[in-house]
C-alpha angles and dihedrals in degrees: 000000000000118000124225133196088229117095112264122253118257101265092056091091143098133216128228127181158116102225078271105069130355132191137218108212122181121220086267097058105256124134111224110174126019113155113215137270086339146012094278097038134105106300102244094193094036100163093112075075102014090102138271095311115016121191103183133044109060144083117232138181102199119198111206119242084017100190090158161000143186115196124196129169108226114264109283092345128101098227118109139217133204122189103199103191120188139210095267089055093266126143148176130190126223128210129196137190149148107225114238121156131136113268128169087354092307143094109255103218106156127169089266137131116188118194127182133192123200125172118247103177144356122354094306114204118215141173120202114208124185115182102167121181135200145194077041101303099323094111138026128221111263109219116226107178126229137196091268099353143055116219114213112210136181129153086263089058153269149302140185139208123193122198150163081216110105108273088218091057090051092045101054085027089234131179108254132164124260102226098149140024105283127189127204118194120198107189135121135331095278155112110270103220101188141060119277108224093042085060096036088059094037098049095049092049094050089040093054092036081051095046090052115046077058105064094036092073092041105122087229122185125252092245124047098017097154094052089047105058096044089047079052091046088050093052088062103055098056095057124079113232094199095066102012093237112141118203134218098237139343094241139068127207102013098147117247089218124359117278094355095118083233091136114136131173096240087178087107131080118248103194091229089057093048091051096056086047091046087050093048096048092049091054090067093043093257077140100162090064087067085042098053082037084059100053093046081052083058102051089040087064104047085045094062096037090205136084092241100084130193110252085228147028155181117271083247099040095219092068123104127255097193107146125219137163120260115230101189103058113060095203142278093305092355079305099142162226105054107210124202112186127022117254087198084085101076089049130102109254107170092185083064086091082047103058091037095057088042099057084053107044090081089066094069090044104032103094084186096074115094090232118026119222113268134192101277086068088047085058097050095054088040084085087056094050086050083053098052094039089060098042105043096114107031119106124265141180082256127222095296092056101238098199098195107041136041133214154171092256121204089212094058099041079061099053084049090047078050104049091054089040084058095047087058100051091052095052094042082054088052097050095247100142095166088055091040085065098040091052093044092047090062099041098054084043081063103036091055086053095055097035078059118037098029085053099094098197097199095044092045100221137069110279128217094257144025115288085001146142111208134107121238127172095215081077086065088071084051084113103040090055083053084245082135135333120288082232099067112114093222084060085049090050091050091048092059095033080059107047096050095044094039104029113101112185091333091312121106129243109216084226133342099223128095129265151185083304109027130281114318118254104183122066123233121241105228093053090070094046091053085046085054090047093050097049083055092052102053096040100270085126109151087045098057095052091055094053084049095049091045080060098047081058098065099049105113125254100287091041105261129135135203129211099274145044117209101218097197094062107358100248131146130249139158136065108323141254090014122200092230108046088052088052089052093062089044104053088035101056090040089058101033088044118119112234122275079236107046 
């Protein structure tokens, strides 16, 4: 790969993590966005969205005379390896991990970031600079040197990083020549006890043992396996493990589309994402993910202490979401605004019950699970399903957040129709008959009201609203959610409605009319995953695996995707990685998939 002096777009990145912390790193090393002390937190490296040209937040190990680089995570590991080359022929290699491994019955995650840099060829001459900021982007990191550390202190805190480099190269940032294996550990605020290079060795061998007893029990599909297992991988490193929240993206503020204003903070976990990437994980047996989901559902609820639930929280519920305006960091290349917080927190989102009931219905079907699911859960959803029962047909800002309107959303109704189906199921499985009716009775109240009023008769297909016209791809999941078969031929007259209004050069718009910021001009990439799923579903087959492979085709080069597809030019945009779009590949591959015995 040829390096260039521009900033790289959003998708040539890596992550690295361990459901703590997680950091973004670009094909040259540097680590451009890593939130502290967790996922959610203040990015402590903050130049992806620092401006055109930051110099400060981030964390860079420069090769002098960089002509170029190839950078590879290790198979089925999340550890990751950049190979920077110069121009005489000299080379290191970096190496880049979070640390996560069992350890006294427990998963050790701590806020740590270990890098390593080995020669490869030559003297190779580098120059580490870390530059980290704080209170998002109003203060920098002062370095006071240590013996074997430099602390890193501002008003809104500290940070340490522990090394066998010379302190006094770190501290002038100053060129010096790679003539051993050194290790650089950015972690708290701390005294590091231990050797480093004992760590160092130790922690890589348990993170990639870890890494890979995990995939190695993954129920993969025949086709795609690769894809598959880093879009698990990647799964796992945007959900906290301590709370079991799971966020949208990694990320805050990359723009959808360039100089839109569509920037939005996606670190938080909206309950209808975490239900798509639950439901992806459990397909491939990651089980435990569903089981710690459950228990932040649960504190969600009590939190609120009411059925009408937020779309999206904190990673500790009781946070606030409140969304302001930073005016410290300039955008992701002088792309603004920055936001911090969700206002889409404080909308009205009816599918919300829905997602929720969803995410836990597996635990009274899965026998995999080492406690099934019992009566006293179903009666703490049963207040959800009241809830969807009774909103089903207000209005609502919808799945995709319309900030500016309000309607009666056929998305929505369905999630509802589902909430109170899936109520039914459960209590069929528990042997509650008189629930079970009750339950029924409301989802096909519900399902004859959306088979009716969503059918526009003139358009031919089923419109975003009640008693609408437009055209929204979340109608394309009607019959996975059992709203109607995937054989009606009303479902197969949306499929195709869909695909020609929505479809730009073979990628999917999530809808074609204007909102509160124009009409949208980049598609969303969990819209074509769910085009490809219902071609499948209604016998295109041939034709949905080559949109997904199409899709499979714009992933960057270690496999990763972000929220949007440019379909003018193909290029990413959007927050990244983005939980979604990872589900997509999963659900898809895992339906599109030949046989193990063909």
């Amino acid at each position: 790969m040829e390096v260039h002096a521009d900033r790289p777009a959003p998708p040539e990145m890596a992550v690295i993590g361990n459901s703590t912390v997680a950091a973004l790193i670009d094909r040259q090393a540097r680590i451009v966005w890593t939130c502290w002390p967790r996922i959610d937190g203040d990015p402590l490296f903050s130049s992806l969205i620092g401006g055109p040209d930051p110099q400060r937040g981030y964390m860079a190990i420069e090769l002098e005379g960089l002509v170029a680089s190839e950078q590879a995570y290790e198979r089925n590991t999340a550890i990751l390896t950049t190979v920077l080359t110069a121009a005489d022929g000299s080379a290191v290699r970096v190496i880049d991990f979070a640390p996560r491994f069992k350890q006294y019955d427990r998963v050790f995650r701590p806020p740590m970031i270990m890098r390593r840099i080995e020669p490869v060829a030559g003297n190779p001459m580098v120059r580490v600079r870390m530059r980290p900021t704080m209170a998002y982007g109003r203060h920098d990191g002062l370095p006071i040197p240590g013996s074997n550390h430099i602390r890193y202190v501002s008003d809104a805190g500290s940070v340490r990083l522990t090394s066998d480099v010379p302190v006094a190269y770190l501290s002038s940032e100053a060129r010096f020549v790679v003539t051993r294996p050194m290790t650089l550990i950015v972690h708290a605020d701390e005294t590091f006890p231990n050797s480093i290079d004992g760590v160092w060795g130790a922690f890589l061998r348990s993170t990639r043992q870890y890494w890979l007893d995990w995939v190695r029990y993954l129920s993969v599909p025949y086709e795609w396996q690769e894809a598959v297992i880093r879009a698990a991988i990647t799964l796992k490193l945007c959900s906290s493990e301590e709370t079991g929240a799971i966020v949208a993206a990694l990320t805050t503020s990359i723009p959808e589309a360039p100089g839109t204003g569509r920037n939005w903070d996606y670190r938080f976990c909206w309950l209808r994402d975490a239900y798509f990437t639950v439901h992806a994980l459990n397909k491939l047996g990651a089980t435990l993910t569903m089981e710690r989901f459950l228990d932040y559902m649960r504190t969600v609820i009590a939190t609120e202490k009411r059925p009408n639930l937020k779309p999206v929280y904190a990673i500790v519920p009781e946070d606030s979401l409140e969304e302001r305006i930073s005016e410290s960091l300039t955008g992701f290349g002088g792309d603004g605004p920055v936001r911090i917080g969700n206002a889409a927190a404080d909308q009205v989102q009816h599918d919300v019950t829905g997602s929720m009931i969803l995410a836990a219905s597996q635990m009274f079907f899965d026998h995999r699970l080492p406690e099934l699911g019992g009566v006293a859960l179903f009666r703490e959803l049963e207040p959800l399903g009241e809830t969807a029962a009774a909103n089903a047909f207000e209005p609502d800002a919808g799945i995709w957040e319309y900030r500016g309107r309000q309607s009666t959303h056929t998305h929505s109704a369905a999630m509802c129709f589902a909430a109170c189906d899936r109520l039914a199921r459960i209590a069929g499985t528990l042997g509650l008959d008189e629930r079970a009716g009750y339950w029924r009775a409301h989802a096909e109240r519900i399902r004859e009201a959306i088979l009716t009023r969503a059918w526009n008769e003139r358009e031919g297909f089923f419109a975003a609203s009640f008693d609408g016209a437009g055209a929204d791809a979340s109608t394309l999941l009607l019959h996975e959610l059992g709203v109607v078969e995937a054989s009606d031929p009303r479902f197969v007259a949306t499929v195709g409605k869909l695909q020609k209004r929505l479809t730009r050069a073979g990628f999917l718009l999530r809808y074609d009319e204007k909102d509160d910021f124009g009409t949208p001009s980049t598609s969303f990439n969990i819209c074509t995953f769910w085009l490809a799923d219902a071609l499948f579903a209604i016998g295109r087959v041939e034709e949905a695996r080559e949109i997904f492979e199409g899709l499979l085709a714009r992933r960057n080069h270690v496999g990763l995707l972000s929220e949007d597809i440019d379909p003018a030019n193909g290029a990413l945009w959007g927050n990244f990685p983005q939980t979604y779009s990872m589900v997509g590949i999963i659900v898809t591959a895992m339906r599109l998939s030949r046989d193990w015995v063909h």
